[in-house]
N, C-alpha and C positions, 0 to 999 in steps of 0.2 A: 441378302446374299447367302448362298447354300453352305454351308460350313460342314467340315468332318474328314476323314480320310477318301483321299482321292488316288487311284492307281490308272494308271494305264497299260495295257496291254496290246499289244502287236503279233500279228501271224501274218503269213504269205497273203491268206486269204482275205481277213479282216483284221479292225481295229475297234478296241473296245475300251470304254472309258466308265470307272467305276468308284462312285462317290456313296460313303456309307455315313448316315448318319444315325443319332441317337431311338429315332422311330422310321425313319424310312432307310428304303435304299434306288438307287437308281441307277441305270443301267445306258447308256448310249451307244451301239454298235453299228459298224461301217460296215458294211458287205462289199470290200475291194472287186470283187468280179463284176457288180452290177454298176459300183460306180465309173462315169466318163469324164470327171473330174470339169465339169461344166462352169461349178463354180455358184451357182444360185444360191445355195446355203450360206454360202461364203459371203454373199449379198447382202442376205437379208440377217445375217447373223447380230443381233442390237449387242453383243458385248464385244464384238469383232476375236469371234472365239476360233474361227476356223480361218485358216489359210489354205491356201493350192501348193500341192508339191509341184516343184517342176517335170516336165514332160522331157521327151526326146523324140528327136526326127530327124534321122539319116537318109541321105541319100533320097530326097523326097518321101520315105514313110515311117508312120508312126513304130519307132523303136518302142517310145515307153508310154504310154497312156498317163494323162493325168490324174491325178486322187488327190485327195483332200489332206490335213494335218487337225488336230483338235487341241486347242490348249486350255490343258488341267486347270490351269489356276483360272480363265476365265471363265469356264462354260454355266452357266448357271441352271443346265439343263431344264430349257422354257419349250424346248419343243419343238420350235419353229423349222428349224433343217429339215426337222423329221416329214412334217404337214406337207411341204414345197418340193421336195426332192422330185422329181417328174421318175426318177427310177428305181422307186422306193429301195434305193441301197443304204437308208441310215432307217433304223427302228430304237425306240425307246422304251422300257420298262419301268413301272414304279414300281417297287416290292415285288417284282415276279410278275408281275400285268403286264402286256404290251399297250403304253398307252402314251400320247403325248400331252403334259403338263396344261400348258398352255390353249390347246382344246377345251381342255376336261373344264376347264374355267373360263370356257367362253371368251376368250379373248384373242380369239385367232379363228378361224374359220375352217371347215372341213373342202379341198377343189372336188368341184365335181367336174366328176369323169364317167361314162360310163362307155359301157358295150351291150348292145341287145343283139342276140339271135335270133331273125322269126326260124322259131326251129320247125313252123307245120308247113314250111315254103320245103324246109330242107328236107323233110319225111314223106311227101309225094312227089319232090321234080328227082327222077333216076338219072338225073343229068352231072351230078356232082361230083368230082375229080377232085376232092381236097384242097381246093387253092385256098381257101384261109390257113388250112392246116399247112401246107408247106410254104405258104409266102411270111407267115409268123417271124419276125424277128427273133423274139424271145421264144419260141414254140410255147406259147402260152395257150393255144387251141387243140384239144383233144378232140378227133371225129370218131364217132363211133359207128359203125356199120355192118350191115348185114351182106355177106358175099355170096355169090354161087362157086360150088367148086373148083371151077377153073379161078378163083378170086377177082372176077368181074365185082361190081359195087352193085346190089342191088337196090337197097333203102339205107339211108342213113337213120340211126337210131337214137344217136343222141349228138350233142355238141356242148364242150364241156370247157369252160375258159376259165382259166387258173390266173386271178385277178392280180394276187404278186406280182405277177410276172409281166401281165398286161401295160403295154407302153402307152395305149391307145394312139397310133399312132396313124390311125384307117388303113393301112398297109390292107390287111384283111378286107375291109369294106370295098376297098379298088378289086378284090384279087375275086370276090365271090361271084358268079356267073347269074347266079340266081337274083342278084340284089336282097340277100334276105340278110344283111348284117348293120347295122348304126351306131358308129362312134363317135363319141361326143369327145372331143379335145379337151385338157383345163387350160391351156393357155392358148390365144390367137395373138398373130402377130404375122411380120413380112421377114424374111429373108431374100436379101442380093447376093449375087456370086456374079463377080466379076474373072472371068476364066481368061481375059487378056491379062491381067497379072499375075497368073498362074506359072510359076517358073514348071520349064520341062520335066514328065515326069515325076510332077509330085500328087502326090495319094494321099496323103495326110488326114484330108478333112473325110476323104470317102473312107478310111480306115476308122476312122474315130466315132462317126456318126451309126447310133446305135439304131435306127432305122432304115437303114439303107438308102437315107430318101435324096444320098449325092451318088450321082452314076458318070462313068465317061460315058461318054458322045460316040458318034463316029469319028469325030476326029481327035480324039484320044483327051478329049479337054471335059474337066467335071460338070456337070447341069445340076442341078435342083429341081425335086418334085417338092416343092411348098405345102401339097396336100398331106408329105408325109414328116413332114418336118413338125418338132416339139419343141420349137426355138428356142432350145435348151443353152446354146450360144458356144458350147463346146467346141464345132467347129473354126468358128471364129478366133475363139483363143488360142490356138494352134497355127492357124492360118501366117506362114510365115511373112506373108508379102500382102496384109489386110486385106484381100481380095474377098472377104467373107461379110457381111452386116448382116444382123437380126437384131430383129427391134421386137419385143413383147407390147404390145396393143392392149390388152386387155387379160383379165384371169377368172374362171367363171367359179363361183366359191359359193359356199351357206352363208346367210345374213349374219351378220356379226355386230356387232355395235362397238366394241374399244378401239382406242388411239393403234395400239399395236400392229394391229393391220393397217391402217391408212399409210402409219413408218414404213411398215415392209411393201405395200403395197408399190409405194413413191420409191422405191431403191430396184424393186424386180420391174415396173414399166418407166414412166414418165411423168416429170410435172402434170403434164395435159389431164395424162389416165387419172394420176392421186387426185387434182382437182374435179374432172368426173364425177369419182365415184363419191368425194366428201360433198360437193351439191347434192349429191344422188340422197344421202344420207340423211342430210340437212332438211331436204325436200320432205322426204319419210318421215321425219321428226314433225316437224312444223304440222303435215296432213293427222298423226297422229293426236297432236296437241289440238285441232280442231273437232277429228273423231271423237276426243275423252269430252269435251265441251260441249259437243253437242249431244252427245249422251245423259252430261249433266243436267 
């Protein structure tokens, strides 16, 4: 257990929790803008160090967005919120590093996530109107371009994604004309929306949700694009009348070997998944133990 002086600190914008000990120091900060108070950290928190503040929703829309709380006396700052956040609003520092503990020691896994550009599709088709760039949730995409005078586009020159910010949420991937973009998800899973228990008028979930991926309909009732969902579950905790379910299926992460992740693993999906993946593991062990044998 981390022992030493521990302060908290509170702004509009963030919250930061700051534990000093006799050779380290550590740093845990909340970036309130980026968080949507989902709650996943909250999940998989093993000293149940984080709670959810309450929200507000008037009049069918989100008054106040949920965020998270950190308590001092628990946190034994291990990392883990930091690794899973799907919208990297908590980072951690050791002594001035940004780094989270519990990586650094193998005992937790890095999600993989990515985004490719084919940027030589983008550098010869003069077809390109920016729709990654403007459909960006986060404007996490920079295009860069060559114009003619009248500011017609004539080559794109570069394409420039600012991975902070990056949701990967394929929003982009849908929106390029070209087909020249691939986003890989870290988590899969299913989301229902049941819009017949939608009381009149309410907006809630399409306010909340940080990829736009709940829209009204024509008949003024919310749909899901599933393609663009990060089944972060945010929605759903808000959802005043359950009409929301996400379920995480799966999470795609680097090989890992400790208990630590199987715990958190079993709390972010399902019995079904945590059994999966510990076969999965079991199986890799065992082919290994015949690999060292037969080498012997």
């Amino acid at each position: 257990m981390l022992r030493g002086e521990t302060v908290k600190q509170e702004k509009r914008k963030e919250l930061q929790v700051k534990r000093n000990l006799l050779t380290r120091s550590y740093l845990l900060c909340l970036d309130k803008e980026k968080c949507v108070g989902c709650g996943i950290c909250a999940e998989i928190c093993p000293k149940e160090a984080i709670e959810q503040r309450p929200h507000s929703v008037v009049n069918g829309r989100l008054k106040k967005k949920p965020t998270i709380d950190i308590k001092i006396d628990s946190c034994i700052f291990c990392g883990e919120c930091v690794v899973l956040c799907p919208f990297n609003a908590l980072k951690m520092e050791v002594d001035g590093k940004e780094i989270a503990n519990i990586v650094k020691n193998e005992a937790f896994p890095v999600l993989l996530k990515e985004i490719k550009v084919a940027k030589n599709v983008c550098y010869f088709k003069p077809k390109c109107e920016l729709e990654c760039q403007e459909s960006c949730p986060t404007k996490a995409i920079n295009v860069l371009t060559k114009r003619s005078e009248d500011g017609k586009i004539l080559r794109v020159t570069d394409v420039q994604i600012n991975e902070p910010l990056c949701l990967y949420c394929k929003v982009c991937e849908a929106a390029c004309p070209l087909g020249a973009i691939r986003v890989k998800k870290p988590f899969q899973g299913t989301i229902e929306l049941n819009a017949d228990l939608c009381p009149d008028g309410c907006r809630a979930c399409i306010d909340i949700c940080p990829t736009h991926a709940i829209k009204l309909n024509k008949n003024n009732k919310p749909v899901v694009t599933s393609e663009f969902c990060l089944f972060c579950s945010a929605c759903q905790k808000i959802c005043p009348k359950e009409a929301i379910k996400v379920k995480r299926d799966w999470v795609f992460h680097s090989d890992v070997k400790a208990a630590a992740w199987l715990t958190a693993l079993k709390k972010l999906t399902s019995v079904q998944t945590f059994a999966k993946e510990r076969q999965t593991k079991c199986a890799e062990k065992r082919l290994s133990v015949v690999k060292r044998r037969i080498s012997e």
